[in-house]
N, C-alpha and C positions, 0 to 999 in steps of 0.2 A: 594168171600170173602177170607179176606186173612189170612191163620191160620198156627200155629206150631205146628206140630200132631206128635202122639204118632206112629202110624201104619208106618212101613217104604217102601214108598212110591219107596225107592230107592236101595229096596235093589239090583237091578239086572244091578246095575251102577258099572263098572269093568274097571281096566285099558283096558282089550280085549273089550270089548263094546263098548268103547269110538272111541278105532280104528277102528270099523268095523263102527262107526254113518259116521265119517270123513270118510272113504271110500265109503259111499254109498250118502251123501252129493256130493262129487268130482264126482263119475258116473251116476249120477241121473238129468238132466234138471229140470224134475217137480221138484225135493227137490228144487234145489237151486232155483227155482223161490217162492216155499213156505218160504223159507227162508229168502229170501230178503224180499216175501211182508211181514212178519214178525218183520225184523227187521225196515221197513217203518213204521209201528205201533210203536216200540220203539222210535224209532225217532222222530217220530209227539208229542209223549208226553212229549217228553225233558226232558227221562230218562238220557238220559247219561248226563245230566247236574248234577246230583246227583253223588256224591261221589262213586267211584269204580264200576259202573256199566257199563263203558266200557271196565272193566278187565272180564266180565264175559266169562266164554270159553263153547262152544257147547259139552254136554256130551251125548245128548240122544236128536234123535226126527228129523224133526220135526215127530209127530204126529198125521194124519190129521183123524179126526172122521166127522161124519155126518156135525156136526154144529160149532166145533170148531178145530184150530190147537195147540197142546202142542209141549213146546221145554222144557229142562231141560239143566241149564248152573251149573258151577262152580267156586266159589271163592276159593282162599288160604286164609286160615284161617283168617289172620292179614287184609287181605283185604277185610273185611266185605262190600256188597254195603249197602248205605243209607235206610233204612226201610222207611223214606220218599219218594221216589218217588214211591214206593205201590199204592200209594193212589190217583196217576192219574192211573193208571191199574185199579183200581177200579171203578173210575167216568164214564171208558169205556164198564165197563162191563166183565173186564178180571178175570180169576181166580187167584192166587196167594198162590202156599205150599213154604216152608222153611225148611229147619231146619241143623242144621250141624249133619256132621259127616268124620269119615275116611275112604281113600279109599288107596290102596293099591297100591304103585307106582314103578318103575325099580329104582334103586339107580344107581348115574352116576359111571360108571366105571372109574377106576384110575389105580385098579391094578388087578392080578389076584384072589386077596380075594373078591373081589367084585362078583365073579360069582357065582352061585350055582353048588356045588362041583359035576364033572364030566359030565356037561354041558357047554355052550356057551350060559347060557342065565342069565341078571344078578340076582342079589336077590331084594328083596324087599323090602321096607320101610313103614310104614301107616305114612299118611300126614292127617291132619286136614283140614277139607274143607268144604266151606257151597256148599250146592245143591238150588237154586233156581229154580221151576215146574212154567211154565208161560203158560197158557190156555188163548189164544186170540179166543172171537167168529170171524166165517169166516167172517159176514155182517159188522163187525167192520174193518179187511184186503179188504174186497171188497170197502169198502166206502172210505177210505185212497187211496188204490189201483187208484179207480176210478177218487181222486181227488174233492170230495165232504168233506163239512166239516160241522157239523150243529153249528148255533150261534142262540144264544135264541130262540130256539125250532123251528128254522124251518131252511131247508136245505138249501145248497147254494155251485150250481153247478161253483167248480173254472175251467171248462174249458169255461163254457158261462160268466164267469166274465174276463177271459184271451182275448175271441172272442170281446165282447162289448170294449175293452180296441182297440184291433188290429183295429175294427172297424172305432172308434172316430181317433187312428192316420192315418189310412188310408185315413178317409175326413179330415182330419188337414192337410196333407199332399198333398192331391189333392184340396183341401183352396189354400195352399200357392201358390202351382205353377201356380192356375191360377189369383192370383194377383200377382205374378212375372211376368208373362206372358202382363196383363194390366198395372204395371206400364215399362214396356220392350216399348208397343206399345203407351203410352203417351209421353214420353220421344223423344226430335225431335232428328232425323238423327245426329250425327256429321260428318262432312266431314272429309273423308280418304285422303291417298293420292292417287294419278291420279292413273289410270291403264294404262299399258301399252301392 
């Protein structure tokens, strides 16, 4: 269900956290492959066809528990994603938190007032920003993953719809050539020229 709650869910989301998510993202094979089948479930639901939800940026996670995987993304404020596409995450089974807030950023450096005084590291700015929490159950990544899709309540295995397709052109295919083959051997001789 998808809810705007009071309890801050995020508060342990920091610019230094965020680096250390993307670092461990970048040296971890298992993440990035929960990752990806991750965002394969986004994509199957033709999230990003909704307004700003392919600006979302990885802030935390993935997450992986018993039964489901959580990731935690971030908008800038102005670019709120569509609160509609929720509601295929929902149809799937997925969890869905919200809510804005600020989080505390490096301000770009220009001059040397930018720095924090007797350091080499800059200062800080809070920026406004929504946090969206997306909890995909695993059987939901596994079923995508595996390339199953269910349509009116019952499933339907697309790599044995793939094979039956390969199937029919492979006899369509070995169809033709052997009526190329018989119209090859109806067709009389024409005469060449001499050999010598």
């Amino acid at each position: 269900m998808t809810q705007k709650i009071a309890d801050k869910w995020f508060d342990d989301i920091d610019f230094v956290s965020i680096i250390d998510t993307i670092k461990g993202v970048m040296t971890s094979d298992g993440t990035m492959s929960v990752l990806l089948d991750f965002e394969r479930v986004l994509d199957q639901s033709d999230l990003y066809a909704f307004k700003n939800w392919i600006n979302g940026e990885l802030v935390q996670g993935p997450d992986i528990g018993r039964y489901t995987a959580s990731c935690t993304f971030m908008w800038p404020y102005k670019l709120m994603p569509d609160p509609r596409a929720v509601k295929r995450l929902l149809k799937m089974g997925c969890d869905v938190k919200w809510d804005k807030t600020e989080i505390e950023v490096p301000v770009k450096v220009t001059n040397p007032d930018d720095f924090i005084q007797g350091t080499n590291y800059p200062k800080s700015a809070k920026r406004k920003v929504w946090l969206i929490k997306l909890t995909i159950p695993l059987h939901v990544m596994d079923d995508i993953k595996e390339g199953s899709v269910d349509l009116a309540g019952s499933t339907v295995d697309l790599q044995e719809l793939d094979d039956a397709y390969d199937e029919d052109l492979d006899k369509e295919g070995l169809d033709q050539n052997s009526s190329e083959q018989n119209m090859a051997a109806q067709q009389p001789m024409q005469p060449g020229p001499p050999a010598q």
